[in-house]
N, C-alpha and C positions, 0 to 999 in steps of 0.2 A: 379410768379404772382406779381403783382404791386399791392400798397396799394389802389391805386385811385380804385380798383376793390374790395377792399375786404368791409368787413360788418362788423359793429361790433360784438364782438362775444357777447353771451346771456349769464346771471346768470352761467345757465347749464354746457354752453359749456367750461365757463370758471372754475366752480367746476371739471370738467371730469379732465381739464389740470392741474391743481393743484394735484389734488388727482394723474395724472398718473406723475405729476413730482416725488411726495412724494414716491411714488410705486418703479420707476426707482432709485431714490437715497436709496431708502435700496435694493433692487436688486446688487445696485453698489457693497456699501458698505460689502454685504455678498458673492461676487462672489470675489472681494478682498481679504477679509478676509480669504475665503476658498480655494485661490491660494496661498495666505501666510503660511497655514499650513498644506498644502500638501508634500508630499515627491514624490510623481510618477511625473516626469515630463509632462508626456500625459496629465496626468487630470489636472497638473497645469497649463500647456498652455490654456486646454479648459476655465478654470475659469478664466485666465488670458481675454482670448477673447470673452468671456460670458458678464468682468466688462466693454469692450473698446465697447460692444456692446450697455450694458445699457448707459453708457457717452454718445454714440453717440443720443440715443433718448432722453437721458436727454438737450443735444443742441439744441437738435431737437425743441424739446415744451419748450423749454427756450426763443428760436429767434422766434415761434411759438406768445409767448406773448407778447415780444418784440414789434414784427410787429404790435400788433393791439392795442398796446399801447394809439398811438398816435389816436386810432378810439373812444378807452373809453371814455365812457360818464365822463363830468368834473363835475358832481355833485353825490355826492352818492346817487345809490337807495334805493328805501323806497318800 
């Protein structure tokens, strides 16, 4: 999608992405953690690919806010 098409995003929408960023980075952080102190190699792969998983929607809604950066209102709301 091109930015000339998108909309700014609302309070809301931009609470939801915050909040699921914060979600995904302790998601990360714990599916890490829990691949580090594994010993069965299965289950460490899985949590291995569990944290490459949350990464990846952590980029996701990172370039997500990115994009609509440049849409943001230049004054703060009230």
């Amino acid at each position: 999608m091109q930015s000339t098409n998108m909309q700014p995003l609302s309070g809301k929408e931009l609470e939801y992405i915050v909040d699921s960023i914060s979600n995904e980075e302790l998601l990360l952080k714990q599916s890490a953690a829990t691949a580090a102190s594994i010993q069965h190699p299965a289950i460490q792969q899985a949590c291995l690919q569990l944290a490459r998983t949350h990464e990846h929607h952590l980029n996701l809604l990172s370039n997500a806010l990115q994009q609509h950066q440049q849409l943001a209102p230049m004054q703060p709301q009230q």
